[in-house]
C-alpha positions in Angstrom: 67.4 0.3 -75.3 69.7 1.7 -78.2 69.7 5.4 -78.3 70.2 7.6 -81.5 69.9 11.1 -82.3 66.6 11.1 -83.6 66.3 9.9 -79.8 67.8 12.7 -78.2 65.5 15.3 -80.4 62.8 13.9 -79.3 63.4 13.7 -75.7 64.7 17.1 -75.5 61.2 18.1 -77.3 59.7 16.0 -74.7 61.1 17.5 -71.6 61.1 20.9 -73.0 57.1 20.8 -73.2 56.5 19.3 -69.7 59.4 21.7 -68.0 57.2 24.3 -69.8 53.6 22.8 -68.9 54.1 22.3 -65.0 52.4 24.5 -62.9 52.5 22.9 -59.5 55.0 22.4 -57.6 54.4 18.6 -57.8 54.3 18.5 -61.6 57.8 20.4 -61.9 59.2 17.8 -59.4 58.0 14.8 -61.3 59.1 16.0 -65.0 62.7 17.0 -62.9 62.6 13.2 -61.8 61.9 11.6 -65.0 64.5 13.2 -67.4 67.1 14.6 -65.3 66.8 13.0 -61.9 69.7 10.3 -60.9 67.7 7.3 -62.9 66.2 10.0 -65.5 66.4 9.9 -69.0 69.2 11.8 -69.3 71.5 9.9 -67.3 70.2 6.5 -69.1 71.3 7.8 -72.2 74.8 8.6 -70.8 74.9 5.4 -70.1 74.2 3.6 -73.0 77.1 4.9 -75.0 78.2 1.9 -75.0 75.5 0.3 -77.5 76.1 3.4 -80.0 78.4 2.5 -82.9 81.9 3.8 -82.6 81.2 6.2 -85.6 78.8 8.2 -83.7 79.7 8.4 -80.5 81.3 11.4 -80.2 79.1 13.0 -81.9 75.8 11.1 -80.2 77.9 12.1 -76.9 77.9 15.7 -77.7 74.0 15.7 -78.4 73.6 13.7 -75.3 75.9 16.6 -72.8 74.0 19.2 -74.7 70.4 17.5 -74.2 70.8 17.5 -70.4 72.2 21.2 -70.3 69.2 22.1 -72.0 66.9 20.1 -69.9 68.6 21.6 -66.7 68.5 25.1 -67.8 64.9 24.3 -68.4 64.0 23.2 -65.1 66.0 25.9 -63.5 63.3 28.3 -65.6 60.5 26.8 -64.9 61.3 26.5 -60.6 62.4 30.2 -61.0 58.7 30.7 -62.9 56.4 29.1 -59.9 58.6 31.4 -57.1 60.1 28.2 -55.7 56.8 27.1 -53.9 56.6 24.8 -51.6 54.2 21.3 -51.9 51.0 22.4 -49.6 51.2 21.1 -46.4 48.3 18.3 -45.2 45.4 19.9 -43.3 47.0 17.9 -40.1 50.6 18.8 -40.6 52.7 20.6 -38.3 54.9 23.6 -39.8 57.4 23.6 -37.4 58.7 27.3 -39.0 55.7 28.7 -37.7 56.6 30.9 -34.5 55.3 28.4 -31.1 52.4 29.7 -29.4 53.1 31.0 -25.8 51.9 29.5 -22.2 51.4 31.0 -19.5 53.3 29.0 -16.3 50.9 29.2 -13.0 52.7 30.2 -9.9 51.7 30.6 -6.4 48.9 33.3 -5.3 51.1 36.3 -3.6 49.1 35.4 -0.1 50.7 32.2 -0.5 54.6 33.7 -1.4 53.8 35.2 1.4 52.3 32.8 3.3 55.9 30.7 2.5 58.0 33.8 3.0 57.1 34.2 6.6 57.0 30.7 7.7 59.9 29.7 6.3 61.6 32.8 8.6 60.4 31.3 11.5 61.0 27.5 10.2 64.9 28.5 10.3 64.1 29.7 13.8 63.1 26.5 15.0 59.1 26.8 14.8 57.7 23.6 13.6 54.4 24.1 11.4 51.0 23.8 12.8 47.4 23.8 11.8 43.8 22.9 13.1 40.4 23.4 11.7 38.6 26.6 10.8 35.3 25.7 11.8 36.0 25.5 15.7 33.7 25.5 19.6 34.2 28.6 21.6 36.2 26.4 24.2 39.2 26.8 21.9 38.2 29.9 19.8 37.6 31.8 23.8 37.3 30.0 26.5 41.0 28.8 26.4 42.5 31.9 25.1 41.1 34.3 28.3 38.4 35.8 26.8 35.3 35.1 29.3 31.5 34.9 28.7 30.1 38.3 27.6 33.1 39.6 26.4 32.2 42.0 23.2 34.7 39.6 20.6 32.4 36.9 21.2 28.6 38.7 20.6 27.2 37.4 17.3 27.6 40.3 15.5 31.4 39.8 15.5 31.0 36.4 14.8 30.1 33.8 11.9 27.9 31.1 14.4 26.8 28.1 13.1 23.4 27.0 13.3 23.6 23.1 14.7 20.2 20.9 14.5 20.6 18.6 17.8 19.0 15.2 17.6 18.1 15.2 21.1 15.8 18.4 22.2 16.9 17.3 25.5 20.8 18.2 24.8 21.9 21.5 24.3 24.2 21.6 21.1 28.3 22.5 21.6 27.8 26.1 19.7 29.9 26.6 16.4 31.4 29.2 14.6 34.3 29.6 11.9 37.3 30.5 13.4 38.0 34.6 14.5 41.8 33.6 14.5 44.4 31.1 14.1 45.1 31.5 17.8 43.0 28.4 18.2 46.2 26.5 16.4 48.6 27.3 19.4 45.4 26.1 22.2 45.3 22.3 20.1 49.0 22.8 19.9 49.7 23.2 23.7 46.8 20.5 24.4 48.4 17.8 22.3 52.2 18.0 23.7 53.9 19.2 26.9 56.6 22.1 26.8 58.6 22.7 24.8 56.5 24.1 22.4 57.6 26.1 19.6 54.8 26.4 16.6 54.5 28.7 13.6 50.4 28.7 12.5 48.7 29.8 9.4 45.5 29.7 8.2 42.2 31.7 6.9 40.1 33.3 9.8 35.9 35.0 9.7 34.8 38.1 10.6 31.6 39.9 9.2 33.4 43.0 8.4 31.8 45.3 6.0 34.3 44.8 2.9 36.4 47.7 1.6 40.0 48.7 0.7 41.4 47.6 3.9 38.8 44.7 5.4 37.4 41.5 4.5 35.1 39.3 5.9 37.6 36.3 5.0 41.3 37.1 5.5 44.5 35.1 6.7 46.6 35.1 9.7 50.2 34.0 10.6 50.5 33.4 14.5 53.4 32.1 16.6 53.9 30.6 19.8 56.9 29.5 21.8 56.5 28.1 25.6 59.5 26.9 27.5 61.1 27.3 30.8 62.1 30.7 31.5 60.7 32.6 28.1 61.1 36.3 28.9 59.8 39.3 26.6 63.5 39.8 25.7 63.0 36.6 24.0 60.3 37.6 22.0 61.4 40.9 21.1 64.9 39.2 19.7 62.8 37.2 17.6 60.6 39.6 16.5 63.1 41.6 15.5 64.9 39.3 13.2 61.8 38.4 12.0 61.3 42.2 10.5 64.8 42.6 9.5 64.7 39.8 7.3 61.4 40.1 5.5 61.0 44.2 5.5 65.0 44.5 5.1 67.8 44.9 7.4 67.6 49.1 7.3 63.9 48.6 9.0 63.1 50.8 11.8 60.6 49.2 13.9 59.3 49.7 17.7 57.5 48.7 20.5 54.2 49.9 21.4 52.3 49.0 25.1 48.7 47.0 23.8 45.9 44.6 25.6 45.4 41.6 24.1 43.3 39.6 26.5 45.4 36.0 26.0 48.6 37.8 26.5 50.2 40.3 29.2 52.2 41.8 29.0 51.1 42.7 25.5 52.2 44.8 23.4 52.2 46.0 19.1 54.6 46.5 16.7 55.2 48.9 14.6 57.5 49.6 11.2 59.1 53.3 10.0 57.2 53.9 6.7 59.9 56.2 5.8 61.0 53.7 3.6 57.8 52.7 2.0 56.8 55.9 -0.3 53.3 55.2 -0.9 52.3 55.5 2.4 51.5 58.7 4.1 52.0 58.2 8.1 55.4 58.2 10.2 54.4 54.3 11.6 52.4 51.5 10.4 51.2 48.7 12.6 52.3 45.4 11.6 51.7 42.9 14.5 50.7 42.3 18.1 52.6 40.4 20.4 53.0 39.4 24.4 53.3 37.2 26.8 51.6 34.1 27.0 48.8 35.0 29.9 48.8 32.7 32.8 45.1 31.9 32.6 46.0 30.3 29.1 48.7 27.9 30.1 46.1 26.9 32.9 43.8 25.9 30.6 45.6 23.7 28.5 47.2 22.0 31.6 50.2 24.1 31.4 51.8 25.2 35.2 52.7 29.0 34.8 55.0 28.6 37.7 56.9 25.9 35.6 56.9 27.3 32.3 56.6 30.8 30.6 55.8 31.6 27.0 55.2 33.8 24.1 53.1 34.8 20.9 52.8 36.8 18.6 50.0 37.1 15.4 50.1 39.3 11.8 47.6 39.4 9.4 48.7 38.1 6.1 47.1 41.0 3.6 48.3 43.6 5.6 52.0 42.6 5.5 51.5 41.6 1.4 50.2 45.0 1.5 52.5 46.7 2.8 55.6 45.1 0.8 54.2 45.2 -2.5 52.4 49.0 -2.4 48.7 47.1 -2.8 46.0 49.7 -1.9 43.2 47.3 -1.7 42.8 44.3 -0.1 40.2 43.4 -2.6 42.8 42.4 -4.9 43.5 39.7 -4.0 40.4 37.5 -4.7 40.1 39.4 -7.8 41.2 36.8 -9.6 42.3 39.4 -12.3 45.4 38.8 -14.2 46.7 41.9 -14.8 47.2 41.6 -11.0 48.2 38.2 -10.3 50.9 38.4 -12.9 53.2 41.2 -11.3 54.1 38.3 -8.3 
């Protein structure tokens, strides 16, 4: 194409009036392309200094410097004039300058922290996890575990019985209830192996208490048990011990207290100082109960008490969340409310 300067006149002209004219982003980019963009008109004519006579090339090649400053300078106006926008983005397109939108990451309920907390203790202590069905007969919820026909734990107001349909009127039905504690663990545990027998069991337990701040018809046991040739009470009072040391703290005051627990004698409680848990208002808290295995137990899972000795010990799960974390209702804990759930 042979370029003069009637050439250059009009293509500054030219690129002057669309610099001028573009009011999108899009336009301006398009009109900076075609006259000073690496293949624009502007660096064609440049380039074809070659095909203008000798005469007027220094002269042409003034024009042609001068065109693109002008054409520059223009563009930088007109860029300046629409703020520097930016091409719209597609209604599908991701602006990754946006600020990311949060997520919440789930984590485990604080019954089960706890639930981990305190059987991982005993884990280290050599107590192998167990666990057995809630919905249990009264050989293993009672029978087994000492406490004899009419004894007030097993009247039905106590109790959640199940109503059974039998499909022979002639057979009287095995009666049914949802387990009263996770005691029944350490029966199926002692009827399934011979000693030793060293078992850490959790699990949800029934009772139709009347629900406030401190009960619930549905709650959650921990219980341990440990039966081997010559067990003593000094035993269990070690490993109690440690037990509370290393979840409450090492500074934990904590003592013995003389208690009746029908599957267990002796038997005895446990309670912690509250001295160092400020929003509680009593010298002593209790935390657990505890004993000796009772004789009449390890008969009835085929055990020889004259062979073997054992102990056990059981704490309810809320109570002990409770009493970490400063919670002053157990009712918090199937709140399902996040404001709560979020501080564990």
């Amino acid at each position: 194409m042979a370029y003069d300067l009637a050439f250059i006149v009009t293509t500054r002209a030219q690129g002057l009036a669309e610099f001028g004219a573009a009011s999108t982003p899009e336009a301006l980019e398009a009109a900076r392309i075609k006259f000073i963009g690496p293949k624009g008109v502007a660096k064609a004519m440049l380039g074809g200094m070659k095909d203008v006579p000798k005469e007027q090339r220094a002269e042409f090649g003034k024009a042609a410097n001068q065109l693109a400053k002008d054409l520059e300078e223009a563009y930088s106006a007109a860029k300046a004039k629409l703020g520097d926008a930016a091409a719209p983005l597609p209604k599908d397109a991701i602006d990754l300058t946006r600020p990311g939108k949060g997520f919440d990451v789930g984590r485990p309920h604080v019954i089960t922290q706890t639930f981990e907390e305190i059987v991982g203790i005993f884990n280290r202590l050599g107590f192998a996890l167990a666990e057995g069905p809630e919905v249990e007969d009264e050989r293993h919820n009672f029978d087994a575990l000492n406490i004899p026909p009419g004894h007030p734990a097993r009247n039905e107001e106590n109790n959640f019985y199940l109503q059974l349909n039998a499909p022979d009127w002639d057979v009287k039905p095995v009666p049914m209830l949802l387990r009263s504690q996770t005691s029944t663990i350490q029966i199926r545990a002692m009827e399934s192996v011979k000693p030793p027998v060293r078992v850490i069991a959790p699990g949800r337990v029934y009772r139709p208490d009347t629900v406030d701040a401190t009960h619930h018809f549905m709650f959650h046991q921990v219980e341990g048990l440990a039966v081997d040739k010559d067990l003593t009470f000094g035993d269990l009072k070690a490993c109690l011990e440690l037990f509370v040391k290393e979840f409450f703290g090492a500074d934990t005051r904590m003592r013995f207290r003389p208690h009746y627990f029908p599957f267990t004698e002796v038997s005895a409680e446990i309670d912690i100082d509250c001295a160092m848990f400020k929003h509680l208002r009593k010298p002593w808290l209790e935390v657990l109960g505890c004993g000796m295995v009772h004789p009449n137990v390890l008969r009835a899972v085929g055990y020889d008490p004259d062979e073997v000795t054992g102990f056990a010990f059981g704490m309810g799960v809320e109570r002990i969340a409770m009493l970490k974390h400063g919670i002053g209702d157990i009712r918090w804990f199937v709140s399902n409310d996040l404001r709560f759930l979020k501080q564990f």
